[in-house]
C-alpha positions in Angstrom: -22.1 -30.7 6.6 -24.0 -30.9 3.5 -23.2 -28.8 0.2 -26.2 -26.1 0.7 -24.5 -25.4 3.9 -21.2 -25.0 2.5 -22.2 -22.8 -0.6 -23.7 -20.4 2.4 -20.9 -20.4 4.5 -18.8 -19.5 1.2 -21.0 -16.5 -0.1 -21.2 -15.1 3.5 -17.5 -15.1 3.3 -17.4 -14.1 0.3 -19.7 -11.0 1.2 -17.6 -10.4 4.2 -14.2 -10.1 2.2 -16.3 -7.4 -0.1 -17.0 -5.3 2.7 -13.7 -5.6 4.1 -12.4 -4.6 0.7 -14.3 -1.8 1.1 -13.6 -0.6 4.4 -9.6 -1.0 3.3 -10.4 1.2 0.3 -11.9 3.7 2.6 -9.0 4.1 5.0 -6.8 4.1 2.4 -8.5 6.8 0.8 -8.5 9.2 3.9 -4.7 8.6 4.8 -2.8 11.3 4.2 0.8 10.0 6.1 3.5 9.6 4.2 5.4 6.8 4.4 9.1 7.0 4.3 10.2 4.5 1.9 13.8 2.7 1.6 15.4 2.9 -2.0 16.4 -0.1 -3.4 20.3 -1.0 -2.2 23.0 -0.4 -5.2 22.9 -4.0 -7.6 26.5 -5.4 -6.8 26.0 -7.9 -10.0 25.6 -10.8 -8.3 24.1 -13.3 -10.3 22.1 -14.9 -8.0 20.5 -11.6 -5.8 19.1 -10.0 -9.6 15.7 -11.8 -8.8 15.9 -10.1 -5.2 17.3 -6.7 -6.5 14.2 -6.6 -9.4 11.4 -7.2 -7.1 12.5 -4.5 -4.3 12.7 -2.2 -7.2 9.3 -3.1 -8.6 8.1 -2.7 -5.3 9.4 1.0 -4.6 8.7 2.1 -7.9 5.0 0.7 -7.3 5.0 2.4 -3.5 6.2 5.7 -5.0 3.7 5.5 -7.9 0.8 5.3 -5.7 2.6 8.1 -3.1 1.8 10.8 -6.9 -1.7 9.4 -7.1 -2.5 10.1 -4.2 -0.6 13.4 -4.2 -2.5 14.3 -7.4 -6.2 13.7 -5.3 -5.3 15.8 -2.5 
C-alpha cells in the first residue's frame, strides 16, 4: 500500500469521524430523558481509594452540569 493510498484512507476516516461527531451532537441535542445519576459513595479516608473517590465526583459534578445546560435550552 503506498503512502497516497494511505493519506486517503486517513482523510476519509477522518471525514467519517466528523460526520459521526455530528450526528452524536444531533441526538444529543434532541434528548430530553433524564438520566438518573448515582452520587458519589461517602469518602471513608482511605488513602489509597482518594484517586477513585475524586474522579467519580468529577464525573457527577460534570453529568449534573451538563443535565442545567441542557435544562437552561429547553
Amino acid at each position: 500500500m503506498s503512502q497516497h493510498d494511505l493519506n486517503a484512507i486517513i482523510r476519509q476516516q477522518q471525514k467519517q469521524l466528523a460526520a459521526m461527531q455530528v450526528q452524536i451532537q444531533a441526538l444529543l441535542a434532541r434528548e430530553a430523558v433524564s438520566i438518573e445519576v448515582a452520587r458519589p459513595q461517602i469518602f471513608n479516608e482511605t488513602l489509597s481509594k482518594v484517586s477513585e473517590f475524586v474522579t467519580a465526583c468529577r464525573l457527577y459534578i460534570k453529568i449534573k452540569m451538563r443535565e442545567m445546560v441542557v435544562e437552561k435550552q429547553i
